[in-house]
Every structure is written in C-alpha cells, then in structure tokens.
C-alpha positions as a Markdown table, in Angstrom:
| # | Residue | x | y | z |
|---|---|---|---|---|
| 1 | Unk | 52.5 | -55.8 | 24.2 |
| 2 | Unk | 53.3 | -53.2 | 27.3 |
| 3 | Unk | 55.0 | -50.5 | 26.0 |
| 4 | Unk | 58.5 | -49.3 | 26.9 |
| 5 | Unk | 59.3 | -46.5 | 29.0 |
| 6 | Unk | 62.0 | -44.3 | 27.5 |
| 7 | Unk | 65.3 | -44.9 | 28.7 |
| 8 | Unk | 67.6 | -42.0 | 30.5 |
| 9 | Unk | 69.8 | -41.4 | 27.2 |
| 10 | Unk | 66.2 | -40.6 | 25.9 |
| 11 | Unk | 65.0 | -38.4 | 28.3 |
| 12 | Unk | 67.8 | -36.3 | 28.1 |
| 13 | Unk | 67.7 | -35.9 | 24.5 |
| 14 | Unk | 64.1 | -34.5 | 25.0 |
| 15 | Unk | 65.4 | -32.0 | 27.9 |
| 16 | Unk | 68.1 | -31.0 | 25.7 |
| 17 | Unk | 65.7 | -30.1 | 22.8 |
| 18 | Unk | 63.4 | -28.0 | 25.4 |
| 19 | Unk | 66.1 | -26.4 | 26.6 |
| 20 | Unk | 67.2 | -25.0 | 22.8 |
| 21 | Unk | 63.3 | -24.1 | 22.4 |
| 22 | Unk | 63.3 | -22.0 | 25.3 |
| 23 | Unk | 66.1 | -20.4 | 24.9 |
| 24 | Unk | 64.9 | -19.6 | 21.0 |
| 25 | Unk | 61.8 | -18.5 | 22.6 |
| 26 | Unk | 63.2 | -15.9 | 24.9 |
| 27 | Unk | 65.8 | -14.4 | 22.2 |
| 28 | Unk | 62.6 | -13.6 | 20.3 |
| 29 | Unk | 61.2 | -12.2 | 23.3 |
| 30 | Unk | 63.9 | -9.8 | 23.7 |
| 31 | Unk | 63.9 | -8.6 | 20.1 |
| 32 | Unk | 60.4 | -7.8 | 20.5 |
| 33 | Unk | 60.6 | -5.8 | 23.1 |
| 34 | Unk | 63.2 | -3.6 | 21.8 |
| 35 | Unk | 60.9 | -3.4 | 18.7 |
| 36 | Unk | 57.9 | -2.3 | 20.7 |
| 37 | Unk | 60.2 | 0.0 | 22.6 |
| 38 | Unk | 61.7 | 2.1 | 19.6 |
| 39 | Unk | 58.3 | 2.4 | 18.5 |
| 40 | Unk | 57.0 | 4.0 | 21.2 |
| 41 | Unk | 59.7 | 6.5 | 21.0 |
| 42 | Unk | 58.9 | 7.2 | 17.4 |
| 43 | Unk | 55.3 | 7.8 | 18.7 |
| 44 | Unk | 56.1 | 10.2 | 21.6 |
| 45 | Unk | 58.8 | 12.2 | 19.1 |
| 46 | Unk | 55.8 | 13.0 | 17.0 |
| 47 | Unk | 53.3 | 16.2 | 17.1 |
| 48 | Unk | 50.0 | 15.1 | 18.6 |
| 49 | Unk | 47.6 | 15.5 | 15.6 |
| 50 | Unk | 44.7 | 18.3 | 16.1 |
| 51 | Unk | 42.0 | 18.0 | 17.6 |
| 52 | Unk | 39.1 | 18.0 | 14.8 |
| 53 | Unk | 35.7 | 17.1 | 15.9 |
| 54 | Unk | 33.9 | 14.1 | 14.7 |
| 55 | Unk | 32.7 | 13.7 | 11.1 |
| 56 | Unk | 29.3 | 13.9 | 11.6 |
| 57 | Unk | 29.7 | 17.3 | 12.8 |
| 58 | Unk | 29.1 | 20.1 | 10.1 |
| 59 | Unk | 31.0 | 23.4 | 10.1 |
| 60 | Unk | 29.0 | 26.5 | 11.1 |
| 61 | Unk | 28.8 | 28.3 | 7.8 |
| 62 | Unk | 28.0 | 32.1 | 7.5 |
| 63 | Unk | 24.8 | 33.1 | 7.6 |
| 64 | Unk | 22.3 | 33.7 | 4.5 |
| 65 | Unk | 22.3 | 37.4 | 3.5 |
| 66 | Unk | 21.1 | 37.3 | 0.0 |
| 67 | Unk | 17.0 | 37.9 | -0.5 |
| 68 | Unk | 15.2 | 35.0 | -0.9 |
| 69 | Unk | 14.0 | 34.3 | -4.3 |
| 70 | Unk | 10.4 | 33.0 | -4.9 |
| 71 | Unk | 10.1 | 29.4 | -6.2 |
| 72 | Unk | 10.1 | 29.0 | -9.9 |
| 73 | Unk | 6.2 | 27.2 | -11.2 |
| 74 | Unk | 6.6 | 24.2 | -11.9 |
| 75 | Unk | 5.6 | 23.2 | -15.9 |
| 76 | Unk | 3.2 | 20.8 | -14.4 |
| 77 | Unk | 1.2 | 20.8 | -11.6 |
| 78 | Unk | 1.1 | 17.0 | -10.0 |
| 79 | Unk | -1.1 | 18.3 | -6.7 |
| 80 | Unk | -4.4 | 16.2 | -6.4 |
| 81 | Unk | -7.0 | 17.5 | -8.3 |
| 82 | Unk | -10.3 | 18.6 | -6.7 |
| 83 | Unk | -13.5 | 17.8 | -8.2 |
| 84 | Unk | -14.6 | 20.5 | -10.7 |
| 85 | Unk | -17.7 | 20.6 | -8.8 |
| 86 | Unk | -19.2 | 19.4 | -5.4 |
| 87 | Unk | -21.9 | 17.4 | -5.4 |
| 88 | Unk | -23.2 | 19.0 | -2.5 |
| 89 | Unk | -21.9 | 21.4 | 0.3 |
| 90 | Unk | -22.1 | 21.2 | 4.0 |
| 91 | Unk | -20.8 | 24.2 | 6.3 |
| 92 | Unk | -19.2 | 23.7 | 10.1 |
| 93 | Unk | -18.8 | 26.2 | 12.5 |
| 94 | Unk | -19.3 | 26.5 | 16.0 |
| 95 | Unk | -22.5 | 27.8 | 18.0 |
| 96 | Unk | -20.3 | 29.4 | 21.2 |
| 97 | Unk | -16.5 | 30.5 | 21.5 |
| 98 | Unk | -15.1 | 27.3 | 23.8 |
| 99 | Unk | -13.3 | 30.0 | 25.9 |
| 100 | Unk | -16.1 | 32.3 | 27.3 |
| 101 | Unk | -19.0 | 30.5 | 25.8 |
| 102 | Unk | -20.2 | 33.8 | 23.8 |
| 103 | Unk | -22.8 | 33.1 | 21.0 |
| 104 | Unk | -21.3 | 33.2 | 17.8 |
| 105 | Unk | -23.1 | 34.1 | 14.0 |
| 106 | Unk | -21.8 | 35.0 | 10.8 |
| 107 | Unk | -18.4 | 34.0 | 9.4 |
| 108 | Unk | -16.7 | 33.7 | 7.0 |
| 109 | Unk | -14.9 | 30.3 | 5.3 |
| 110 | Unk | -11.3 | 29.7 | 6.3 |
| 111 | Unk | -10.4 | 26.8 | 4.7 |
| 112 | Unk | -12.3 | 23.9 | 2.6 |
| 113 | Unk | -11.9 | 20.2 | 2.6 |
| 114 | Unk | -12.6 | 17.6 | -0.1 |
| 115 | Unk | -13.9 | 14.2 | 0.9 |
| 116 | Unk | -14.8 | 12.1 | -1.4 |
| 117 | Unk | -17.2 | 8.5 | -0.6 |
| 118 | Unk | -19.7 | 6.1 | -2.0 |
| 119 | Unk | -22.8 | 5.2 | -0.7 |
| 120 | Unk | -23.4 | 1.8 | -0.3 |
| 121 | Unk | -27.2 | 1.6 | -1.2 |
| 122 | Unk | -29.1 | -1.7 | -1.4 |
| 123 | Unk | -30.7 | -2.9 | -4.5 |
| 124 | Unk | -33.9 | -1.9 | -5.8 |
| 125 | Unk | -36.4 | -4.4 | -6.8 |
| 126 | Unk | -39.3 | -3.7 | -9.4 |
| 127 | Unk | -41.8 | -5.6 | -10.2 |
| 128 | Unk | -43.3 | -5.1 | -13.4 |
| 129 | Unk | -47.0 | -5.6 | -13.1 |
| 130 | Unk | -48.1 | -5.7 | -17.4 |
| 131 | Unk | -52.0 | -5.0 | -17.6 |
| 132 | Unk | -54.2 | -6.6 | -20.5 |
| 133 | Unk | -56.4 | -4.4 | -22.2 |
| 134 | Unk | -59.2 | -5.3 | -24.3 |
| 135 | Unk | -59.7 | -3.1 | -28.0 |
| 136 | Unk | -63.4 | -2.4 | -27.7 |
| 137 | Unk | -63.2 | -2.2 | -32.1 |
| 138 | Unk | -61.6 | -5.7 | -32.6 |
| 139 | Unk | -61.9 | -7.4 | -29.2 |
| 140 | Unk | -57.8 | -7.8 | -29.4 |
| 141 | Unk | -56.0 | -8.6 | -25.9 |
| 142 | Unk | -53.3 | -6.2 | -26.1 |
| 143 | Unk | -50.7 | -7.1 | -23.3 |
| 144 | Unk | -46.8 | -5.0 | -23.6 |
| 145 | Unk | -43.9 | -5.8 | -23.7 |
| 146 | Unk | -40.8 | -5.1 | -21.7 |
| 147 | Unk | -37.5 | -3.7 | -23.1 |
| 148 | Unk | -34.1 | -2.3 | -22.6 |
| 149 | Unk | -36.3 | 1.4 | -22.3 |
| 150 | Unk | -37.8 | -0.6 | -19.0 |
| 151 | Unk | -34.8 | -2.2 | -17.5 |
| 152 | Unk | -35.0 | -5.4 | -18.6 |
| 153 | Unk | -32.7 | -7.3 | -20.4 |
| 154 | Unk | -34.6 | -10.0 | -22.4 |
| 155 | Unk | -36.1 | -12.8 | -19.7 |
| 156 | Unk | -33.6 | -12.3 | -17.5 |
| 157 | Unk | -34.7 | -11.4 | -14.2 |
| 158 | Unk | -30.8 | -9.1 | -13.2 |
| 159 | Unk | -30.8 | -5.5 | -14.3 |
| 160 | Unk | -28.4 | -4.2 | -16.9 |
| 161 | Unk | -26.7 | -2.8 | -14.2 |
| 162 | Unk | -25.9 | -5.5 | -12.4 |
| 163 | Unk | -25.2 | -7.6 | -14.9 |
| 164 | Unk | -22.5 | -5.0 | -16.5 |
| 165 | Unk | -21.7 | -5.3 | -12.9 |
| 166 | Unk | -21.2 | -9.0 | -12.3 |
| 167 | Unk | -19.4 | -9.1 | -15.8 |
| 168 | Unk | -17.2 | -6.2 | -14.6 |
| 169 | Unk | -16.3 | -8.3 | -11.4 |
| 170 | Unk | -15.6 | -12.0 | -13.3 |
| 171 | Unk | -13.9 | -10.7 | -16.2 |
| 172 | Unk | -12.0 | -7.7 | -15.3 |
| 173 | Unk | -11.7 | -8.6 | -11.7 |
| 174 | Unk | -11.3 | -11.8 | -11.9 |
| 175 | Unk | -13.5 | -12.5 | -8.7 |
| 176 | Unk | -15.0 | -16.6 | -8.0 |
| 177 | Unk | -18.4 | -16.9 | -8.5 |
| 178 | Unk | -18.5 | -17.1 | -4.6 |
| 179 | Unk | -16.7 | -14.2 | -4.0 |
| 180 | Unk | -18.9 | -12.3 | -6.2 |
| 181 | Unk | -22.3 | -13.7 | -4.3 |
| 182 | Unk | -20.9 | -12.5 | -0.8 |
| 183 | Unk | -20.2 | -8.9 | -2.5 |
| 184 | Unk | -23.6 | -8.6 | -3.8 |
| 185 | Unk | -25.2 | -9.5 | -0.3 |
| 186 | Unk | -22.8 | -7.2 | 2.1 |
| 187 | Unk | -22.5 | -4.2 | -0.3 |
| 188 | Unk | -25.8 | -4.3 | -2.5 |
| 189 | Unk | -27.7 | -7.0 | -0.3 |
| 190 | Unk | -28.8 | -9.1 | -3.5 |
| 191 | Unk | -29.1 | -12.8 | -2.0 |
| 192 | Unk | -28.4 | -15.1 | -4.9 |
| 193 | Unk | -27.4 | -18.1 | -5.8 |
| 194 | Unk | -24.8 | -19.4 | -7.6 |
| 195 | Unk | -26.3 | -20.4 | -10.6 |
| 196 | Unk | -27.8 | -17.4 | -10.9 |
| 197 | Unk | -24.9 | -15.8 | -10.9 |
| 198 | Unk | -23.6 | -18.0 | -13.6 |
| 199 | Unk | -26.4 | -17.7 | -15.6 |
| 200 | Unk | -26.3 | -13.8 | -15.6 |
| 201 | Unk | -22.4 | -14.5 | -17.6 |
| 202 | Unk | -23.8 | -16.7 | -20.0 |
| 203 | Unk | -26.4 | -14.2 | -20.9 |
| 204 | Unk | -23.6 | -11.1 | -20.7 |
| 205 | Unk | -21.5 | -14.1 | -23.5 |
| 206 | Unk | -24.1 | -14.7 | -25.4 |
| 207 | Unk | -25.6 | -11.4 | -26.1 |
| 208 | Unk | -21.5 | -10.3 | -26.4 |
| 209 | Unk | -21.2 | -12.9 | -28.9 |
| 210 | Unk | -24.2 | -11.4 | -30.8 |
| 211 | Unk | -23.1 | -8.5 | -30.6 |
| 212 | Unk | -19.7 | -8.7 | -32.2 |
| 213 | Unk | -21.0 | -10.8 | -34.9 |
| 214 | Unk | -23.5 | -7.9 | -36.1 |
C-alpha cells in the first residue's frame, strides 16, 4: 500500500507549529542574553582579587638565629654492626701522588671498610687407607675402626658436614633433590647422583629417629 502524501491543510499545521517553536526558541534566546549580560556587570563592579602566587610556592620565612642544638643519642643504636673482629686485614694506598707522580711512604688510615664474603671452596675427599697389623704375642689381625672422631658417619661414604648440609637444604630449605645435586656440583663440585642424595636423608632420618628415641 503507497503511502499518502500529506495534504495542504496538513502541511500548514506542521508550519504553524515551527513557527510557535521558533519563536519560543528566540524568546529564550533573549532572556539569556540579558542574563549573561547582568552578570558580566556584576563581574566588572567587583575588586579584582590579589594576586597570590601559586600554592606550591612557600613563603620566605626569617632566617635561623638560634644555635644549633646537637642531636639527642638515640636509646638504641640500629646502624649495621661490624664484626667484633676481622678475620684478616689488608691495607691500600697508593705508590705515587697521580698529580706529579712523587713517591709516596708512610701514612696514616683515613677510613676503613667492612666487606664481608664466602669462599666457595671445593670438597675435600679423604680416603681412609686402614692398615692391618699383626700382634707378634697372640698372632691377632688388628685392623681399626673408623668413627665420628675420623669423619665418618657409620658406612656412609658423605661427611657429617655435608650431610647436616644436605639435610639443611631439603628440610629447612625445602630444595628438590635435583636442585640440591646442581648446588653441590657448581658451589662445592660434589658430582652425585640422586640416589645418593636420597640415601644421605634416609641416613640423617634414621639416625634422627634414633636419636630422639634415646
């Protein structure tokens, strides 16, 4: 179905209601600009307000004339603490003056400085050679035996040190078993295995075991 186009009566209904819309549109116009207007002459009858500086700009204040005091101790002192005692002591001074290259001897210290570091020393292997000796009165084969007093720990072949060591790293740090075999090999180079490794915490358990059962 075409649709209808609007008839004249129609058309000039629509122009009159335009008509009324404009002319609403421009009595609002006009109020507004005699609003604007009044304000502006409220604005200009006003005193222009100082002129402060910005708020991020502090006020010079007077000089300080009173001594200065000396700083109160504090109860407790939370500086770093040096080492009661170096383990050793190494001295630094130069051989020429780098401005005329004169000699230089003597001196005096002018200031110390702490540094403290590990060294990362491989393990040591020891192999415990046990002789057999004969009693020339009873003809007895007397062979020793190997103890805590000789670094061993039973028939294991780790140290006590190493295995408080790899105990330290499972249990405390918490380390895999892998993670603990590429330690020993880049800071102690011990090449193990892994089985080795978990053998050396069964023996560290079952000597603990023994231990607090005693």
């Amino acid at each position: 179905m075409e649709k209808r186009p609007p008839s004249r009566a129609e058309l000039y209904g629509v122009i009159e209601r335009l008509s009324a819309e404009i002319e609403r549109l421009r009595a609002e116009n006009t109020r507004l600009l005699a609003r604007v207007e009044e304000l502006e002459a409220t604005l200009a009858s006003r005193e222009p307000p100082p002129n402060r500086p910005p708020a991020w700009v502090k006020a010079n204040k007077p000089a300080r004339t009173a001594p200065k005091t000396a700083r109160k101790k504090r109860a407790v002192n939370y500086a770093r603490r040096r080492a009661a005692e170096p383990d050793r002591r190494v001295e630094h001074a130069l051989a020429s003056c780098p401005d005329c290259g004169c000699a230089l001897r003597g001196g005096s210290v002018r200031r110390t400085r702490e540094v403290i570091e590990i060294e990362l020393r491989p393990a040591v292997t020891t192999e415990h050679a046990l002789l057999e000796r004969i009693c020339p009165v009873c003809a007895r084969a007397c062979v020793p035996r190997l103890g805590p007093a000789d670094g061993v720990v039973g028939r294991h072949r780790f140290g006590p040190n190493l295995l408080a060591l790899i105990g330290t790293w499972r249990e405390v740090g918490r380390l895999p078993l892998a993670v603990i075999q590429t330690l020993l090999a880049s800071v102690h180079q011990v090449h193990v295995s892994l089985g080795a490794i978990d053998g050396a915490l069964k023996e560290l358990a079952a000597r603990g075991g023994r231990a607090r059962s005693t």
